[in-house]
N, C-alpha and C positions, 0 to 999 in steps of 0.2 A: 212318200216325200215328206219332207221337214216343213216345217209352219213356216212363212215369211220370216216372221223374226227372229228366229233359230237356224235361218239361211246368212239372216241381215248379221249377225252374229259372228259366224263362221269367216264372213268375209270382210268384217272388219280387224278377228285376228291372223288377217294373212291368210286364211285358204285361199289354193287355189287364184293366188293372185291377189286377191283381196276384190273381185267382180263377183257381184250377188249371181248373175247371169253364167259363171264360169262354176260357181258353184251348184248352182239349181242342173245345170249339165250333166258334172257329174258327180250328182246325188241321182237322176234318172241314169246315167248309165251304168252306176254303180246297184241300181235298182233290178235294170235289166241281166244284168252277169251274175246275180246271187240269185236271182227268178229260174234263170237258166240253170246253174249248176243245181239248185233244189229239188229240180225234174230229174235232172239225172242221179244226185245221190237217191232221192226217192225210188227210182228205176230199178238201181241196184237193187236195193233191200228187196222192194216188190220182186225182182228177179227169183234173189236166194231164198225167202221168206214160201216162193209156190218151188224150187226146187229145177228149176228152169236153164239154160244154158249155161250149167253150173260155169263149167269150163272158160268162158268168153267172159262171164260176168268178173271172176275170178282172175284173170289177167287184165280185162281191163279196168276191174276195180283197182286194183294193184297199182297199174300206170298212173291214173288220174291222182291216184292219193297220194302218191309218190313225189310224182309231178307238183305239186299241189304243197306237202312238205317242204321239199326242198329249194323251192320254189318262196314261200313264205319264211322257212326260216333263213335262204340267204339277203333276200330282197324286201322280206316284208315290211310293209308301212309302221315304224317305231316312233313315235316322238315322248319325250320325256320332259315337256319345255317346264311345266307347272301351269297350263294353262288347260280350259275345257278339253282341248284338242290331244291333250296326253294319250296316251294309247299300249304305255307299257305292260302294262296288266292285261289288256284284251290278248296283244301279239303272245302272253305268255300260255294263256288258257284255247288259245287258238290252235296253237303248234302242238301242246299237249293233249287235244282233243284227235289232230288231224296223226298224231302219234300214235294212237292209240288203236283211228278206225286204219292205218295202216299198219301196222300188227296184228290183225284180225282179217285183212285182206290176205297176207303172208301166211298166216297160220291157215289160209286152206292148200295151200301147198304142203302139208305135213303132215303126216297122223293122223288121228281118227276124221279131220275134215279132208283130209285129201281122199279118204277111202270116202266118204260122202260125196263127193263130187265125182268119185270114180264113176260109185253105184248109181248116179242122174246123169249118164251121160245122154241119154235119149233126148233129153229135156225135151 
C-alpha cells in the first residue's frame, strides 16, 4: 500500500474520482490481483523449471499470456496527461515484456522445445 500522502496525492489529481477512500480501495485491489497473478506466473516457471505437466503448463501458459497481451495492449490503462499519473512509458515496457514471455510460451510448440515437452510427458 501507498503512504497516506501519496494516496492524498493521487486523489487530489483526479484519481479515481478524486476520494482518498476510492483510491485506498483500489490500491488494495489492485494489490490483490498482482499477488494473485504472481502465484501463478510463479507456478508456471516452478512447473517448466522441474519438467512437470509440460503439456498443460504450455497451453495454458499460452492462454493467460495471451489473454493478458491482448488484453493490455487494446485496453490498457494509458495516460499521457504530464502529470505523476502518466504511464506511457510503463504500458510500453509492459506489452514488451508480456511480448516477449509470450513468444516463449509459443515457441514450446515448435522445435526443439516442442520435442522437450514431447520427451516429459509423464510429468
Amino acid at each position: 500500500m501507498s503512504s497516506f500522502a501519496n494516496v492524498e496525492a493521487l486523489a487530489e489529481q483526479g484519481f479515481q474520482g478524486g476520494d482518498t477512500n476510492s483510491v485506498m480501495e483500489h490500491l488494495a485491489l489492485s494489490a490483490d490481483i498482482f499477488g494473485i497473478m504472481t502465484v501463478i506466473v510463479f507456478m508456471f516457471g516452478f512447473l517448466l523449471y522441474r519438467g512437470q505437466y509440460l503439456a498443460g503448463v504450455r497451453l495454458t501458459g499460452t492462454i493467460f499470456f495471451a489473454i493478458g497481451f491482448v488484453g493490455y495492449a487494446l485496453r490498457g490503462g494509458s495516460s499521457d496527461d504530464g502529470t505523476a499519473l502518466s504511464t506511457t512509458g510503463d504500458r510500453v515496457i509492459t506489452i514488451a515484456l508480456l511480448a516477449v514471455v509470450l513468444a516463449g510460451f509459443i515457441s514450446l510448440f515448435f522445435g526443439r522445445s516442442a520435442k522437450w515437452v514431447a520427451a516429459h510427458k509423464e510429468g
